[in-house]
VOBA-148005 format. One record per residue (C-alpha): residue in one letter; x, y, z; residue number from 1. Coordinates in Angstrom, 3 decimals, m for minus. Example, Ala and Ser with C-alpha at 12.3 -4.5 7.8 and 13.67 -1.06 7.14 Angstrom:
# residues 2
<pt><type>a</type><c1>12.300</c1><c2>m4.500</c2><c3>7.800</c3><seq>1</seq></pt>
<pt><type>s</type><c1>13.670</c1><c2>m1.060</c2><c3>7.140</c3><seq>2</seq></pt>
END
This chain:
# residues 126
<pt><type>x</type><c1>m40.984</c1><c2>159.834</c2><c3>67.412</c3><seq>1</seq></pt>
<pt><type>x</type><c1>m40.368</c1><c2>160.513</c2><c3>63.654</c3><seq>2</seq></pt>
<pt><type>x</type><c1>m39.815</c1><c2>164.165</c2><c3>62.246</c3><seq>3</seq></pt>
<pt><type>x</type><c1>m43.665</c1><c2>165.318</c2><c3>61.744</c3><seq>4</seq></pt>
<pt><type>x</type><c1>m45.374</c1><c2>168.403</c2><c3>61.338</c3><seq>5</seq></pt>
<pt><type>x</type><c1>m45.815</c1><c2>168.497</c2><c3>65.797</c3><seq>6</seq></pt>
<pt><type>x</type><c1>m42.143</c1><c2>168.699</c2><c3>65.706</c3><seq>7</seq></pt>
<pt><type>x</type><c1>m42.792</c1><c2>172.366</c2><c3>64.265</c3><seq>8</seq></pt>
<pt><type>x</type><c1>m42.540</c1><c2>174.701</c2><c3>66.978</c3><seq>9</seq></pt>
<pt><type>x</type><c1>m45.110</c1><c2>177.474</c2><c3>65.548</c3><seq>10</seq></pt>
<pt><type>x</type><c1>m47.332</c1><c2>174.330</c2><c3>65.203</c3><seq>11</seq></pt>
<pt><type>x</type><c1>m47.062</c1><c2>173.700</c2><c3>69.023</c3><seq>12</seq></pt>
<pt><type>x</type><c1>m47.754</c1><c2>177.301</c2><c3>69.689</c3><seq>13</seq></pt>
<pt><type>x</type><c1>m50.136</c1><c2>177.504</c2><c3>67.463</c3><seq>14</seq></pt>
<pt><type>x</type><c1>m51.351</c1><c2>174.341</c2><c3>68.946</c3><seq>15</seq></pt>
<pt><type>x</type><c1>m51.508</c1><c2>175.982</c2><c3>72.048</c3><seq>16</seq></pt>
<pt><type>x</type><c1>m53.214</c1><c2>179.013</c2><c3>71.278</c3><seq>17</seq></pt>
<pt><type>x</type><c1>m56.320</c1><c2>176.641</c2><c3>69.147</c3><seq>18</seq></pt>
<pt><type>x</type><c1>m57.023</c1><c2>175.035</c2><c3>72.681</c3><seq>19</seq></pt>
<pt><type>x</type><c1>m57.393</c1><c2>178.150</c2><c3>74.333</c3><seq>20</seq></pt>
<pt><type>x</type><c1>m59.770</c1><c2>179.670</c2><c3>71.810</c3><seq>21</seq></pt>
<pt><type>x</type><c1>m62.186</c1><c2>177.033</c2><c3>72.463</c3><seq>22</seq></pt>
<pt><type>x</type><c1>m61.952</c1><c2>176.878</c2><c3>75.997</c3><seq>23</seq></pt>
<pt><type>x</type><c1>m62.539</c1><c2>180.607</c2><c3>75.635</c3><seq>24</seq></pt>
<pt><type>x</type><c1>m65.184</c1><c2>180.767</c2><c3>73.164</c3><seq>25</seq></pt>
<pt><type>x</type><c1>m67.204</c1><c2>178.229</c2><c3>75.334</c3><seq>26</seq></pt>
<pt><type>x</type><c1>m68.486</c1><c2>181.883</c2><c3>77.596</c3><seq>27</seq></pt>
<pt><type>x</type><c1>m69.449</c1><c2>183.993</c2><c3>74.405</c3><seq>28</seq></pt>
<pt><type>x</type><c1>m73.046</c1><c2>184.661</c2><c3>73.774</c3><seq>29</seq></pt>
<pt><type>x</type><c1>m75.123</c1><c2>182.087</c2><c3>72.671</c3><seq>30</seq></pt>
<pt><type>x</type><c1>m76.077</c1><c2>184.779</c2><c3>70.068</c3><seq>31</seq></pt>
<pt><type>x</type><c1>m72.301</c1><c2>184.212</c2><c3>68.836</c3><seq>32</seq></pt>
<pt><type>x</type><c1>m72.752</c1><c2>180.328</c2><c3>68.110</c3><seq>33</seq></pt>
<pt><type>x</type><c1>m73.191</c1><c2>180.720</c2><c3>64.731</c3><seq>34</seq></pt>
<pt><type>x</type><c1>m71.099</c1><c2>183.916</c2><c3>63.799</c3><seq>35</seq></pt>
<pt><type>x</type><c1>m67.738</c1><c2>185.201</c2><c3>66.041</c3><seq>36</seq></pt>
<pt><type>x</type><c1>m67.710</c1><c2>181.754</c2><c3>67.654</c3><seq>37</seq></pt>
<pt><type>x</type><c1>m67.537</c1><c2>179.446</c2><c3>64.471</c3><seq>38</seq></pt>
<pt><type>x</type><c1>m65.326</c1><c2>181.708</c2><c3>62.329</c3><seq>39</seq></pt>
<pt><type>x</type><c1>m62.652</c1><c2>182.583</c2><c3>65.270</c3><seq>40</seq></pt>
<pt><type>x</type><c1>m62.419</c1><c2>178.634</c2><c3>65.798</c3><seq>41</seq></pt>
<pt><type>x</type><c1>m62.522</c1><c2>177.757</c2><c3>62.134</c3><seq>42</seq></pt>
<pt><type>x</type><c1>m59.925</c1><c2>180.048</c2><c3>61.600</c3><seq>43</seq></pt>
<pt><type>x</type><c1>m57.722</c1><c2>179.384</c2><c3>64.443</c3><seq>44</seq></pt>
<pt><type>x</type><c1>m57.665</c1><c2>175.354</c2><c3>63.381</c3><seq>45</seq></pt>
<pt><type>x</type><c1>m56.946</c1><c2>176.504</c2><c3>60.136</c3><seq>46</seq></pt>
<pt><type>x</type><c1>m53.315</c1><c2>177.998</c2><c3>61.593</c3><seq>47</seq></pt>
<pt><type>x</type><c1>m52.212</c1><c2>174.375</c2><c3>62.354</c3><seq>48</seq></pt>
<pt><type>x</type><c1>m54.058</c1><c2>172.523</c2><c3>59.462</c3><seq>49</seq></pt>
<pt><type>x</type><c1>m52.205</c1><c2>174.559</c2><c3>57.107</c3><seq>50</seq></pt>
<pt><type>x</type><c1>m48.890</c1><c2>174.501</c2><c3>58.724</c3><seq>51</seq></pt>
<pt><type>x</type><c1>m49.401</c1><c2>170.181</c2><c3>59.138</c3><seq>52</seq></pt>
<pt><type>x</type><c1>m50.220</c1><c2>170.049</c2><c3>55.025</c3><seq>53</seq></pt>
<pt><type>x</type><c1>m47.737</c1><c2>172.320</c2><c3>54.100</c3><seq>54</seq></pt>
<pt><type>x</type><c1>m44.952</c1><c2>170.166</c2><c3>56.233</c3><seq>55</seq></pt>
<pt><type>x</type><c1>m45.834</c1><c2>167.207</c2><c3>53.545</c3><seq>56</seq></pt>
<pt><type>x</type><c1>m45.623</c1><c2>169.180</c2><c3>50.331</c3><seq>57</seq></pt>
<pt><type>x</type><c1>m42.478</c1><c2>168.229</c2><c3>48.669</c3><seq>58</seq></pt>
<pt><type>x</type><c1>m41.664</c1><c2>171.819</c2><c3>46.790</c3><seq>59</seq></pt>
<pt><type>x</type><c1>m40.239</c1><c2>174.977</c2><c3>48.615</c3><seq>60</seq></pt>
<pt><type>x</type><c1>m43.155</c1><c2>177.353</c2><c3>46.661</c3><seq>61</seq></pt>
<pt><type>x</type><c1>m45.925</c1><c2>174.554</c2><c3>47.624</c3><seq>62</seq></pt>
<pt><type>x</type><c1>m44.637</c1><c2>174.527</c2><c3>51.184</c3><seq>63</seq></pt>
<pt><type>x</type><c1>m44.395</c1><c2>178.378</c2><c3>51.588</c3><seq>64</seq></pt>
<pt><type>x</type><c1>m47.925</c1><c2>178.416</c2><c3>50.138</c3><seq>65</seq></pt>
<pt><type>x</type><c1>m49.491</c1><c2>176.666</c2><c3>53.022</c3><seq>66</seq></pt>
<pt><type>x</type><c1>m47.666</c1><c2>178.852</c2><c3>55.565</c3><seq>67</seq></pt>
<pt><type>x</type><c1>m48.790</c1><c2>181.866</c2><c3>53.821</c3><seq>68</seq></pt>
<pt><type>x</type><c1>m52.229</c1><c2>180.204</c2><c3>54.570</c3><seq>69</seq></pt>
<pt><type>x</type><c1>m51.677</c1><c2>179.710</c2><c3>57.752</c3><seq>70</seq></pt>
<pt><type>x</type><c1>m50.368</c1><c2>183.034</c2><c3>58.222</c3><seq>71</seq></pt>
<pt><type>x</type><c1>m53.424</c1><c2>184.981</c2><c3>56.847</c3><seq>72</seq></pt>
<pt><type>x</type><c1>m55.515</c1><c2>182.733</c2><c3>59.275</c3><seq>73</seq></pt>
<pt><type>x</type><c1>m52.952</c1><c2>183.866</c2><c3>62.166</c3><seq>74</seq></pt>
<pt><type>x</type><c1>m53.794</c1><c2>187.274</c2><c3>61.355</c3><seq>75</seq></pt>
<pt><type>x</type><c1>m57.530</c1><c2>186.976</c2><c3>61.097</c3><seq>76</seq></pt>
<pt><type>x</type><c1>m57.587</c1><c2>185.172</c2><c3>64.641</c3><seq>77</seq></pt>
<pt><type>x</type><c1>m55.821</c1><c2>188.253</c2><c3>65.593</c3><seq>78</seq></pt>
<pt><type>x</type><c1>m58.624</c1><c2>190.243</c2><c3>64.582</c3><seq>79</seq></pt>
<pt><type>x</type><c1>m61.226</c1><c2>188.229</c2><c3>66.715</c3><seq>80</seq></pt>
<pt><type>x</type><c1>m59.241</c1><c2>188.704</c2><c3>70.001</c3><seq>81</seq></pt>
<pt><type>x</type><c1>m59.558</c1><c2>192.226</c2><c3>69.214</c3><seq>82</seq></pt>
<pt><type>x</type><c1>m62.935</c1><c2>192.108</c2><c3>68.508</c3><seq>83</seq></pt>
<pt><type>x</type><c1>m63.482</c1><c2>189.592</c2><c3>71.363</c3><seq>84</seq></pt>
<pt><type>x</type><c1>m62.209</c1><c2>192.189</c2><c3>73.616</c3><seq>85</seq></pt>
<pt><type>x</type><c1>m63.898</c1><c2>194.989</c2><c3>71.999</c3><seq>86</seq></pt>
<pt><type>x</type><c1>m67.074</c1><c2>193.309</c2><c3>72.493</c3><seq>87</seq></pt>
<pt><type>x</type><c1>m66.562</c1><c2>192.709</c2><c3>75.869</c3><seq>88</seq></pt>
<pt><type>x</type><c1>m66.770</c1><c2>188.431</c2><c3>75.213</c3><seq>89</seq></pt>
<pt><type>x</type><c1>m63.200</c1><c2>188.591</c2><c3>77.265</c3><seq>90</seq></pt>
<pt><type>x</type><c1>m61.263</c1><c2>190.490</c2><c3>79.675</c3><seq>91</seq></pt>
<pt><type>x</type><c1>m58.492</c1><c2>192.214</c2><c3>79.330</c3><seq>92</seq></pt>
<pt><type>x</type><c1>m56.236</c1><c2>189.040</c2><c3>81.000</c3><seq>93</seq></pt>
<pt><type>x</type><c1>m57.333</c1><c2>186.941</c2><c3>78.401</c3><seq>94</seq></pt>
<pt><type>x</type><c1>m57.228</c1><c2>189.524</c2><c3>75.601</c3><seq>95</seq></pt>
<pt><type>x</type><c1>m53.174</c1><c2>189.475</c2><c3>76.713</c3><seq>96</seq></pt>
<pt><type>x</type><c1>m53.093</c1><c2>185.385</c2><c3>77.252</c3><seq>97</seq></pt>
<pt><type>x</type><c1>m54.654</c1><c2>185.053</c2><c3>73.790</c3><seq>98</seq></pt>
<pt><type>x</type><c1>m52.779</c1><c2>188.011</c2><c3>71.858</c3><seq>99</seq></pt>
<pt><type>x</type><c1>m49.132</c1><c2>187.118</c2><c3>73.042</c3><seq>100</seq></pt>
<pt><type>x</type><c1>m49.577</c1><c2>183.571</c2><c3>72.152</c3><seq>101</seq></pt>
<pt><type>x</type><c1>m50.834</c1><c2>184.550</c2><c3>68.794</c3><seq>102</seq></pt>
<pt><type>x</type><c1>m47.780</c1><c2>187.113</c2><c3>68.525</c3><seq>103</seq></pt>
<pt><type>x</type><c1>m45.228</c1><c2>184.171</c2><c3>69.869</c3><seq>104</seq></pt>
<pt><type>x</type><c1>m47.530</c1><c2>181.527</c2><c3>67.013</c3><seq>105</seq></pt>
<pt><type>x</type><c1>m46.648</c1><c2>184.627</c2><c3>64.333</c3><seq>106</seq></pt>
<pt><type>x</type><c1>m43.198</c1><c2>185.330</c2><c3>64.503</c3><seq>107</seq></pt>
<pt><type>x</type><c1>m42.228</c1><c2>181.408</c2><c3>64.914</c3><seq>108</seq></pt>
<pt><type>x</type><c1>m44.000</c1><c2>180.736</c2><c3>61.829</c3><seq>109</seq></pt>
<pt><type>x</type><c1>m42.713</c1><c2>183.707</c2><c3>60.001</c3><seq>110</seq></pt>
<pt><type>x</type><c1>m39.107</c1><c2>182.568</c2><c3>61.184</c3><seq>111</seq></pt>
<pt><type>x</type><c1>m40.296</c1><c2>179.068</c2><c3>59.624</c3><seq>112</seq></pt>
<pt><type>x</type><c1>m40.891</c1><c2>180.451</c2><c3>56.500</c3><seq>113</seq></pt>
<pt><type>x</type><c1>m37.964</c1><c2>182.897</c2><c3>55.954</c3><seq>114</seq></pt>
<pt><type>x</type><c1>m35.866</c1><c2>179.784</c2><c3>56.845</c3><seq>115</seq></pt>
<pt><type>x</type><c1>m37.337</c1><c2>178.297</c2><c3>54.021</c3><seq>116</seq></pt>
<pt><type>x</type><c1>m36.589</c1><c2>180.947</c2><c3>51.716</c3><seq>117</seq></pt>
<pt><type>x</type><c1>m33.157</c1><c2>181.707</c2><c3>52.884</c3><seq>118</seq></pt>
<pt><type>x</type><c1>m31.779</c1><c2>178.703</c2><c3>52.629</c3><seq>119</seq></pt>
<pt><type>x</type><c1>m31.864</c1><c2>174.818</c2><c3>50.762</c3><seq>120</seq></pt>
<pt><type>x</type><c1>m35.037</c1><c2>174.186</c2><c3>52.944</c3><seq>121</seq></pt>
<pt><type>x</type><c1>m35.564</c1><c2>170.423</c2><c3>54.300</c3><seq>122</seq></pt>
<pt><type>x</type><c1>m37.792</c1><c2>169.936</c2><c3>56.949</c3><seq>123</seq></pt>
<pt><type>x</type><c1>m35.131</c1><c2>169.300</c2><c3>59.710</c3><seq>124</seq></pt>
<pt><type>x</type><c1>m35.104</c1><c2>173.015</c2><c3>60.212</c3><seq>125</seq></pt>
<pt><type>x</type><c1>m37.608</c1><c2>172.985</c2><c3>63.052</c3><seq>126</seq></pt>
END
């Protein structure tokens, strides 16, 4: 396989961690369909999306502008496992399954990124 965007390792995490937010999500209220439910799985695909157009984008700033993206969306999916938990929509196992692979998602893209700024970025860094 070529170099592509699922070579990325934050994308696999991240990956990882979309999967599990649906297979999570599928036990909240019905009540939730429409509100905690949509956004915390629109903004969890919005991680990887991000991170996949960025990989494409031929400048350093256009690049690091789609990983800021997907960085803000990291952090707002961190805010609905907090919530989730607060809310009692998951226990405190999956609170920690969710939160550490959101942490391990986080620092992998923000080691992505300062690779990109440190250096004379091409995407064989991953």
């Amino acid at each position: 396989m070529g170099q592509t965007f699922q070579n990325i390792l934050a994308w696999q995490k991240a990956y990882d961690f979309v999967l599990d937010v649906y297979k999570y999500t599928k036990s909240f209220p019905e009540s939730e369909k429409y509100g905690l439910i949509s956004q915390f799985q629109r903004a969890a695909v919005s991680i990887i999306a991000n991170i996949a157009e960025g990989y494409k984008k031929i400048g350093k700033a256009d690049k690091l502008r789609f990983m800021n993206i997907s960085q803000g969306s990291l952090e707002e999916c961190r805010c609905y496992v907090i919530l989730s938990r607060d809310l009692g929509y998951i226990d405190n196992d999956v609170y920690n399954i969710l939160y550490s692979k959101i942490e391990e998602a986080s620092k992998l893209l923000n080691g992505y990124c300062k690779a990109m700024l440190n250096s004379n970025f091409s995407n064989t860094l991953e």
